[in-house]
BAZALUM-931966 format. One record per atom (N, C-alpha, C, CB): residue number from 1; residue in one letter; atom name; x, y, z. Coordinates in pm, 1 decimal. Glycine has a CB too. Example, Ala and Ser with C-alpha at 12.3 -4.5 7.8 and 13.67 -1.06 7.14 Angstrom:
// BAZALUM-931966
   resi   resn   name         xx         yy         zz
      1      a      N     1319.0     -569.0      780.0
      1      a     CA     1230.0     -450.0      780.0
      1      a      C     1320.0     -330.0      780.0
      1      a     CB     1130.8     -447.3      904.6
      2      s      N     1285.0     -225.0      708.0
      2      s     CA     1367.0     -106.0      714.0
      2      s      C     1290.0        3.0      787.0
      2      s     CB     1408.4      -59.8      572.5
***
This chain:
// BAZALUM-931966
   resi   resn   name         xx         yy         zz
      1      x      N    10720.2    12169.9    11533.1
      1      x     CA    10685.3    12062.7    11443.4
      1      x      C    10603.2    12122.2    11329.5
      1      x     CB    10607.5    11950.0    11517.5
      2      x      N    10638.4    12075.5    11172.7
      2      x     CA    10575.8    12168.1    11083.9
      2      x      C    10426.0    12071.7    11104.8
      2      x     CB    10660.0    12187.7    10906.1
      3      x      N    10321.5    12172.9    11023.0
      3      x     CA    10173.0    12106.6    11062.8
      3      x      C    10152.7    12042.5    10896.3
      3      x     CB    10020.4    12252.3    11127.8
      4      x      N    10070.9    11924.5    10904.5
      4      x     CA    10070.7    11826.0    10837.5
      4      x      C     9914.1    11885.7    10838.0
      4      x     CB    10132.3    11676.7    10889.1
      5      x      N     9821.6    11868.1    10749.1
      5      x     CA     9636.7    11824.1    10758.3
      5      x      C     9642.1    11693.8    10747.6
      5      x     CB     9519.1    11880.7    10627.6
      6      x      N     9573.9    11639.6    10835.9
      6      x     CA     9576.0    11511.6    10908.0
      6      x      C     9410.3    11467.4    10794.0
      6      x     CB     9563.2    11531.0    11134.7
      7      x      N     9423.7    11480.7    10704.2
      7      x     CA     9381.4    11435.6    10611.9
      7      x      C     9315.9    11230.3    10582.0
      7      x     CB     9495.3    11493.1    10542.3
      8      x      N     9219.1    11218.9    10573.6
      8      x     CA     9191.9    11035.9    10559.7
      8      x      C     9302.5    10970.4    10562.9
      8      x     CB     9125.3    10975.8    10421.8
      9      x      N     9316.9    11010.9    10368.2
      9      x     CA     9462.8    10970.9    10289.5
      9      x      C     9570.7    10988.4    10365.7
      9      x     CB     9497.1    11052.9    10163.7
     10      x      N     9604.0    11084.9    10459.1
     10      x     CA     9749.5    11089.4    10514.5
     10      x      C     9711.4    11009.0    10620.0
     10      x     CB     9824.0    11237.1    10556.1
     11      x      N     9618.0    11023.3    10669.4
     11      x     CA     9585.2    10899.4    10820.0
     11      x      C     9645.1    10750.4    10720.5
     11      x     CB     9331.7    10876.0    10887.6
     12      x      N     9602.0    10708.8    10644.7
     12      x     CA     9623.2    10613.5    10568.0
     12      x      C     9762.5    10559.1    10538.2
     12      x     CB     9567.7    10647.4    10470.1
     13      x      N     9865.3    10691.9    10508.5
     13      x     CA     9962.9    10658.8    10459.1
     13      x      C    10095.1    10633.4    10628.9
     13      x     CB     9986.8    10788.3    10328.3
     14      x      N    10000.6    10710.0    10711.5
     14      x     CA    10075.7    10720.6    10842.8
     14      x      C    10056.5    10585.3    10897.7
     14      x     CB    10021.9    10838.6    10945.8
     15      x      N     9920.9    10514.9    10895.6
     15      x     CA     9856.3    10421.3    10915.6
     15      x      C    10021.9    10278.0    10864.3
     15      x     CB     9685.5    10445.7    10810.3
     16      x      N    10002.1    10343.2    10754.5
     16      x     CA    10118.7    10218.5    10674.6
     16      x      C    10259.0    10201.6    10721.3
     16      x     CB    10151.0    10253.9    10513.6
     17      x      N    10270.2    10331.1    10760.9
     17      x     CA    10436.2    10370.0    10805.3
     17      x      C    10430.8    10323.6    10990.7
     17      x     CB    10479.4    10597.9    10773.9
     18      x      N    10339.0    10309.6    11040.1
     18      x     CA    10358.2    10276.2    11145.0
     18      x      C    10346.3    10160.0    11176.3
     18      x     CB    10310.6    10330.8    11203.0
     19      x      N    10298.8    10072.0    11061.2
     19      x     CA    10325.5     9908.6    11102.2
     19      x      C    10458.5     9880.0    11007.8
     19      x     CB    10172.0     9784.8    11054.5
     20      x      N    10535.7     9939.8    10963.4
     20      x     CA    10637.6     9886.8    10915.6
     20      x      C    10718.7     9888.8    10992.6
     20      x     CB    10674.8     9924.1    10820.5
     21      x      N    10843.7     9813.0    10972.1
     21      x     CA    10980.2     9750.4    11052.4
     21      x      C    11095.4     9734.6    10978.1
     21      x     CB    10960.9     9610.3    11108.9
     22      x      N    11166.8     9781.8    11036.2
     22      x     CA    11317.4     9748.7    10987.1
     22      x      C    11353.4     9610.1    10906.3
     22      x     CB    11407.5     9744.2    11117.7
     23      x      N    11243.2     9502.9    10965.7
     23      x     CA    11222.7     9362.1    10845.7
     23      x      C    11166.7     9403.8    10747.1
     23      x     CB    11131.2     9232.3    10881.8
     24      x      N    11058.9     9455.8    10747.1
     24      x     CA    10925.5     9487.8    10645.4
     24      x      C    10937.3     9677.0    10615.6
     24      x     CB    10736.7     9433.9    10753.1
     25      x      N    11004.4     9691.4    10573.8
     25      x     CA    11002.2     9857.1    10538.0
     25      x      C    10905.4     9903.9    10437.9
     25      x     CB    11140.2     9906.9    10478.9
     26      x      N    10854.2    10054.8    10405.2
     26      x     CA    10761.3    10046.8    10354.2
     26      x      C    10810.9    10106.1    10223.8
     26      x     CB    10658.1    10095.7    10425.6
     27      x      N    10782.1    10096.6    10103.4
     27      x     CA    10845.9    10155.8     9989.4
     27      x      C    10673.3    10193.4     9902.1
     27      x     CB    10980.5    10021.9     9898.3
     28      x      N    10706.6    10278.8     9821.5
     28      x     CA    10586.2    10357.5     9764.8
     28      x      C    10481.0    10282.1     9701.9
     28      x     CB    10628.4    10452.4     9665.4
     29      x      N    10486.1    10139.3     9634.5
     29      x     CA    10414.6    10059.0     9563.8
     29      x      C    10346.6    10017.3     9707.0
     29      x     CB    10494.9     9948.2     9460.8
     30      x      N    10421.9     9923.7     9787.9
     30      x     CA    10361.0     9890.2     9910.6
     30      x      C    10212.2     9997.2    10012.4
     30      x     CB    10503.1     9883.5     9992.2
     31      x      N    10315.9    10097.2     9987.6
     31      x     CA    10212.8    10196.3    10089.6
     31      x      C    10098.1    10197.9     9961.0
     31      x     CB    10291.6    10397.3    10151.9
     32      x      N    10107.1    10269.2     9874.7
     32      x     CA     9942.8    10279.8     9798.3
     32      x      C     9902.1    10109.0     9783.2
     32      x     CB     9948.5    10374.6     9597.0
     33      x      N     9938.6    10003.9     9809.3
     33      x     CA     9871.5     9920.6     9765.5
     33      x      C     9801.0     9859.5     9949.8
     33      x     CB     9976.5     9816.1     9651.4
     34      x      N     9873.1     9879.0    10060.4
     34      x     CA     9813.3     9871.7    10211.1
     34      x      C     9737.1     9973.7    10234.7
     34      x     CB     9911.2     9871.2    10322.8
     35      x      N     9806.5    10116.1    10188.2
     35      x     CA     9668.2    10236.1    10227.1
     35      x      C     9529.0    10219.6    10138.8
     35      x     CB     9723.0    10416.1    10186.3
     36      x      N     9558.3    10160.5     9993.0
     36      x     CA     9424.5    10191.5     9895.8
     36      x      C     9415.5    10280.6     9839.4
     36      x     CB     9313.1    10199.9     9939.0
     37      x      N     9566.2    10326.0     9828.3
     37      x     CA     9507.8    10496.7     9785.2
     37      x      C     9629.6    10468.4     9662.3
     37      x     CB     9538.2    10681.2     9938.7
     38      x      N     9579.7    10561.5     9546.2
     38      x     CA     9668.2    10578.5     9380.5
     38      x      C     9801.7    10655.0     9421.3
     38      x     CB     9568.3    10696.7     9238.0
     39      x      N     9908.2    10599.4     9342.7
     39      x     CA    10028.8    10643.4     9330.1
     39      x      C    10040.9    10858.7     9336.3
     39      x     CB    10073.4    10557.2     9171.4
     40      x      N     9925.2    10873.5     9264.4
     40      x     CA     9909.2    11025.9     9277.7
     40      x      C     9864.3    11075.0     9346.4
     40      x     CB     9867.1    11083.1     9212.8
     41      x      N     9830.8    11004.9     9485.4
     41      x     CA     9736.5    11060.2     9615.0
     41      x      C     9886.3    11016.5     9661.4
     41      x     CB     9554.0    10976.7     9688.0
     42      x      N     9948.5    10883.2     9664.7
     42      x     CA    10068.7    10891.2     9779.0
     42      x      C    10181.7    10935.1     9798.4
     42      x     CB    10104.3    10810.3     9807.9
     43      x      N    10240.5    10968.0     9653.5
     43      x     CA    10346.9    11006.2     9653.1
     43      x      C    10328.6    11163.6     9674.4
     43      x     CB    10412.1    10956.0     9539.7
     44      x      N    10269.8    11224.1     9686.4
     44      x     CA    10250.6    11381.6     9750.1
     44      x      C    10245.4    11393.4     9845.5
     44      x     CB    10159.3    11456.0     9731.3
     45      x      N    10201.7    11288.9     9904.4
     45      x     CA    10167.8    11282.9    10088.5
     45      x      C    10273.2    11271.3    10121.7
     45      x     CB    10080.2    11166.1    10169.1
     46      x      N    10380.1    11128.3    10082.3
     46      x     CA    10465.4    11116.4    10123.8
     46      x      C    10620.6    11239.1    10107.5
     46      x     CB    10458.6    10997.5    10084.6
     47      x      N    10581.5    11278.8     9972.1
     47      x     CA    10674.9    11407.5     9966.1
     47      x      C    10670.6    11508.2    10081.1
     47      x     CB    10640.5    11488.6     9842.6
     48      x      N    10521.4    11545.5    10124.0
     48      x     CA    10507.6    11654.5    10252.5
     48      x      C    10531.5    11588.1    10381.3
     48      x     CB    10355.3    11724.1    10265.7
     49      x      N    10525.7    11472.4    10383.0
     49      x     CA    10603.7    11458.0    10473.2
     49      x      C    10743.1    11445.5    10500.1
     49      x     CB    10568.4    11395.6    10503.8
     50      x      N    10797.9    11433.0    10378.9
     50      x     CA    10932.0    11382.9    10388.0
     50      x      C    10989.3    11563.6    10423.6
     50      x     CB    10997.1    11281.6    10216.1
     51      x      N    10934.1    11653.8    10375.8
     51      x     CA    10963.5    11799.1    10404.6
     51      x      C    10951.2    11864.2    10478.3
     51      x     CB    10935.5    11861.2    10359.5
     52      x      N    10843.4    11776.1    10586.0
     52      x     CA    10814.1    11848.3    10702.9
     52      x      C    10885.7    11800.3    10817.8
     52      x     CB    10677.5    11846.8    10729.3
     53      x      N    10998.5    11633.9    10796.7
     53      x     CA    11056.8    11643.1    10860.6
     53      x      C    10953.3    11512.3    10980.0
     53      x     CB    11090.7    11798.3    10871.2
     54      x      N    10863.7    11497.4    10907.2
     54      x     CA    10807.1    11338.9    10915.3
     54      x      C    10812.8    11215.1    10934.4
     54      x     CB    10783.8    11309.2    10863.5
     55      x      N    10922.2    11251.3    10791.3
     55      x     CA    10926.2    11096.6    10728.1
     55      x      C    11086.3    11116.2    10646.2
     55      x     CB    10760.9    11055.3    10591.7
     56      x      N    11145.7    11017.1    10628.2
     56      x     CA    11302.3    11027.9    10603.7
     56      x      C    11248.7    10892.6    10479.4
     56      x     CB    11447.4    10986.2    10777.1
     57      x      N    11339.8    10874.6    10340.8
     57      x     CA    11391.0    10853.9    10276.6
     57      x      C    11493.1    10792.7    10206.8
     57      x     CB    11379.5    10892.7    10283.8
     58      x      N    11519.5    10672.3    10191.2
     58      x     CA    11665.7    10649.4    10113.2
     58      x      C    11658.0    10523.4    10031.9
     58      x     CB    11799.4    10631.9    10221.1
     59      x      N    11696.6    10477.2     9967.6
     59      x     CA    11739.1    10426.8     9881.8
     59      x      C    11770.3    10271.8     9869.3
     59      x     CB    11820.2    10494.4     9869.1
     60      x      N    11722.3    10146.9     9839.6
     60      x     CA    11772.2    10059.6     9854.9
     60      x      C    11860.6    10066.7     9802.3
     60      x     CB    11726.7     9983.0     9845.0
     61      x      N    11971.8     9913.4     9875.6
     61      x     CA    12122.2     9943.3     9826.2
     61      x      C    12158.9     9809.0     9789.8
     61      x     CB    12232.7    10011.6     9941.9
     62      x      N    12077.2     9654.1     9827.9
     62      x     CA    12067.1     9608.7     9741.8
     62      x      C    12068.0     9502.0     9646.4
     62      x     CB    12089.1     9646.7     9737.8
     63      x      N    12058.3     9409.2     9548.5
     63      x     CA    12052.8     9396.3     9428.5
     63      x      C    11936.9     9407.2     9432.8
     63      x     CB    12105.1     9301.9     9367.1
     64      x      N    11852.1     9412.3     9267.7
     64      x     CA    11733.2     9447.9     9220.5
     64      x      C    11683.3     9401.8     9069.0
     64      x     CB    11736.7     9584.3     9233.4
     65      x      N    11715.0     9301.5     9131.5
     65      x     CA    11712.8     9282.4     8912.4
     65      x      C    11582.7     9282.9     8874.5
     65      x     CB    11777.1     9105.7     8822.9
     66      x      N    11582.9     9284.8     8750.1
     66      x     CA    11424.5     9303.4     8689.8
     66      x      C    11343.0     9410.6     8694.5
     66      x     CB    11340.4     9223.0     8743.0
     67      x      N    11349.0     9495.3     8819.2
     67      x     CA    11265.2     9597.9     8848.5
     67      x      C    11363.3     9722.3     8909.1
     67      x     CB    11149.6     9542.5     8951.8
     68      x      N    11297.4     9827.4     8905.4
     68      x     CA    11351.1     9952.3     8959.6
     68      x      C    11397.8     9946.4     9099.6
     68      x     CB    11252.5    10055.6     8950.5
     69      x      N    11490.4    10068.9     9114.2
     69      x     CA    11524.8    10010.2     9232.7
     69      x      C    11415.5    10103.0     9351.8
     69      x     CB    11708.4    10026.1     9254.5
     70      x      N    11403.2    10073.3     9476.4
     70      x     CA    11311.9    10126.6     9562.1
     70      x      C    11316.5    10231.3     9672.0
     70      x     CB    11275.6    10039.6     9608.4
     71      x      N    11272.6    10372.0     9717.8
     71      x     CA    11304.9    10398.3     9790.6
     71      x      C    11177.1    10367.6     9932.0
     71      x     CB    11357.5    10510.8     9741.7
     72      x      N    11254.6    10325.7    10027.9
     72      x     CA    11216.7    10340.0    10167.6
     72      x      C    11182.3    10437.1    10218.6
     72      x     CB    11288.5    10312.5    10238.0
     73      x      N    11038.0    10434.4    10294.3
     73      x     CA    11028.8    10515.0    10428.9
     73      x      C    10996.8    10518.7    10531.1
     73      x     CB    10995.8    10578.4    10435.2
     74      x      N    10995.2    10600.9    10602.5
     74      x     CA    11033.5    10589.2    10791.5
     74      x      C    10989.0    10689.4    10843.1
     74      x     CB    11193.1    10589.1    10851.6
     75      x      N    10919.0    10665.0    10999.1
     75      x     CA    10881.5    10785.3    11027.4
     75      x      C    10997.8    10845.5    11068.2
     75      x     CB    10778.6    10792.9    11116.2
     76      x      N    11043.6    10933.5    11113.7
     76      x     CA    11139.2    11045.9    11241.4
     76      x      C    11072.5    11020.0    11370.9
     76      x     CB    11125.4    11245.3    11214.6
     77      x      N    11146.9    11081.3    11454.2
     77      x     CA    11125.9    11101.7    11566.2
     77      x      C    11008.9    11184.4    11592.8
     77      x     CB    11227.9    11141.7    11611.6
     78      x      N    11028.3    11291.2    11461.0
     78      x     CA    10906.1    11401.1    11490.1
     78      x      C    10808.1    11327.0    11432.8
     78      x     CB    10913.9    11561.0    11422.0
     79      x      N    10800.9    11229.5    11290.9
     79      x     CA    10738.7    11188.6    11284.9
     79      x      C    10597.5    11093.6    11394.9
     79      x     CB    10809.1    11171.9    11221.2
     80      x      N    10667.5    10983.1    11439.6
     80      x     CA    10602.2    10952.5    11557.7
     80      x      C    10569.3    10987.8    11656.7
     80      x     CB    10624.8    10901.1    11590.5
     81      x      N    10596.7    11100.2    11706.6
     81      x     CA    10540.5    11220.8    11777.4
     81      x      C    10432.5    11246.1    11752.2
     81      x     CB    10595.1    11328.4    11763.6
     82      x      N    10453.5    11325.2    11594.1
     82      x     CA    10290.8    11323.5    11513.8
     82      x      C    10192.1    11207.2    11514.9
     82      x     CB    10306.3    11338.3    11358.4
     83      x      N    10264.7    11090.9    11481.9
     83      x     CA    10155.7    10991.6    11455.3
     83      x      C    10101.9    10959.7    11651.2
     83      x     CB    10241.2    10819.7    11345.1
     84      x      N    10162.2    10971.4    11709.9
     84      x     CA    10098.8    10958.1    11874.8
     84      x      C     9986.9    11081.2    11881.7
     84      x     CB    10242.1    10989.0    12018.9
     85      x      N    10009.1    11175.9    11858.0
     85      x     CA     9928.6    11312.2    11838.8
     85      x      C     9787.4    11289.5    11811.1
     85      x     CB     9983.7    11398.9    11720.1
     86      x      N     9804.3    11205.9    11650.9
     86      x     CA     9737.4    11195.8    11541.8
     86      x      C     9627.6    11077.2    11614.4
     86      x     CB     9838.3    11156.1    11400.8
     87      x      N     9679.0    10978.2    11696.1
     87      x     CA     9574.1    10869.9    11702.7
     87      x      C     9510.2    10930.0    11843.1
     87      x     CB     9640.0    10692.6    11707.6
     88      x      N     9578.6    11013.8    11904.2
     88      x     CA     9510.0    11052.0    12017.0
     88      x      C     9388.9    11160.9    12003.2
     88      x     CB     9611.2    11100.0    12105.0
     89      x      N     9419.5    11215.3    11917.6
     89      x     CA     9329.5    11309.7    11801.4
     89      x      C     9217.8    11249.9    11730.3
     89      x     CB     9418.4    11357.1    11681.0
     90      x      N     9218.8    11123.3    11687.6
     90      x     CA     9109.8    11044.9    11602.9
     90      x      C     9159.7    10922.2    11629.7
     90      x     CB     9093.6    11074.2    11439.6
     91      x      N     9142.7    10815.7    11760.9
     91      x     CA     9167.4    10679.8    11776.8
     91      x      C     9046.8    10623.6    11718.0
     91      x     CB     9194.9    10635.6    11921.2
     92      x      N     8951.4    10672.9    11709.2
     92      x     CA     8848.0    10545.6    11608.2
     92      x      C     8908.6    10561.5    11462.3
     92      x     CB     8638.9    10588.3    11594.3
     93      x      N     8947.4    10600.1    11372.1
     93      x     CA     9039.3    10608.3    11307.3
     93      x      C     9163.9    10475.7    11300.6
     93      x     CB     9074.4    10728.1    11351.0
     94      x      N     9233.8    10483.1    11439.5
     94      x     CA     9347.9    10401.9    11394.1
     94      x      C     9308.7    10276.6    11428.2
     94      x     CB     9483.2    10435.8    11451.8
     95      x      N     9141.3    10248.3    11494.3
     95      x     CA     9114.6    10099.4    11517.3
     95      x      C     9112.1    10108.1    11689.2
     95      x     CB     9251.0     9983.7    11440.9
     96      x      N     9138.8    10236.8    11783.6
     96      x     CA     9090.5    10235.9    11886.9
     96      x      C     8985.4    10298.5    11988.6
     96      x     CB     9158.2    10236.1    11908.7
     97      x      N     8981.4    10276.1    12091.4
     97      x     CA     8850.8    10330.8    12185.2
     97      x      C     8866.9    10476.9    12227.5
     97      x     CB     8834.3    10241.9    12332.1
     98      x      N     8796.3    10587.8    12219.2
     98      x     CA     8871.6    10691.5    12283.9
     98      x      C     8838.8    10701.5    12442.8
     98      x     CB     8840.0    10827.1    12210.5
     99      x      N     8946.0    10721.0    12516.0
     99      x     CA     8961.6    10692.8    12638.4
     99      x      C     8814.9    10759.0    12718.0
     99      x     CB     9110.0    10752.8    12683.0
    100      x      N     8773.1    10740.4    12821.0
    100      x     CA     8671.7    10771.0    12895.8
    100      x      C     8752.3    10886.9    12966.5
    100      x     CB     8608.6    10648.8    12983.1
    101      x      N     8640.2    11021.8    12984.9
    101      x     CA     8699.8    11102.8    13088.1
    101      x      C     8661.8    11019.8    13231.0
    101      x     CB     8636.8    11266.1    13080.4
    102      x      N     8766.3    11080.1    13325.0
    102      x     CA     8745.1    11048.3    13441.6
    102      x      C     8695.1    10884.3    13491.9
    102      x     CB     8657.8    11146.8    13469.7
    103      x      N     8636.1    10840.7    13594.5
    103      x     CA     8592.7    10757.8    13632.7
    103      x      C     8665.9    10673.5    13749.9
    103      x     CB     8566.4    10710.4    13534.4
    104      x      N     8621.9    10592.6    13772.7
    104      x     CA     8678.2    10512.0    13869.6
    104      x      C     8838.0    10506.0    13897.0
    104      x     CB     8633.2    10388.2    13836.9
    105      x      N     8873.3    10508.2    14006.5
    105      x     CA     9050.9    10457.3    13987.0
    105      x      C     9063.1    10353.4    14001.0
    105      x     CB     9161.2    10500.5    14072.2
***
């Protein structure tokens, strides 16, 4: 798996991609406007990921009038791998508890 720096901003943008859905997909205006972060912080993130094999890419298909058309993204398989990695790595971060060693069964 290529290595990502698990960076705020990329927690952020991973953050976005993992509540999206095949209803609700995430496209580049969306993610900087749910992460908080500028078009020039996301679209780099999202480029390294899309290269590392992350995050996949394509194209709405469609109509679009008025405005440009949009591309979608998604984690991979490796992607969500990473992002399981990633919250197990920093769960106060994604909004959870980090597990207790040991204790009672």
């Amino acid at each position: 798996m290529a290595s990502i720096r698990l960076t705020r901003p990329t927690l952020e943008v991973i953050k976005v991609l993992l509540a999206s859905t095949p209803d609700s997909p995430a496209w580049g205006l969306k993610i900087c406007e749910e992460a908080d972060l500028g078009s020039g912080t996301v679209y780099p993130i999202l480029e390294r990921l899309v290269d590392a094999g992350w995050v996949t890419r394509y194209e709405e298909t469609g109509e679009h009038p008025g405005r440009p058309k949009r591309y979608y993204y998604e984690l991979t398989a490796v992607g969500q791998q990473a992002a399981r990695e990633a919250r197990e790595r920093k769960p106060r971060f994604f909004g959870l508890h980090a597990r207790a060693e040991g204790g009672a069964a």
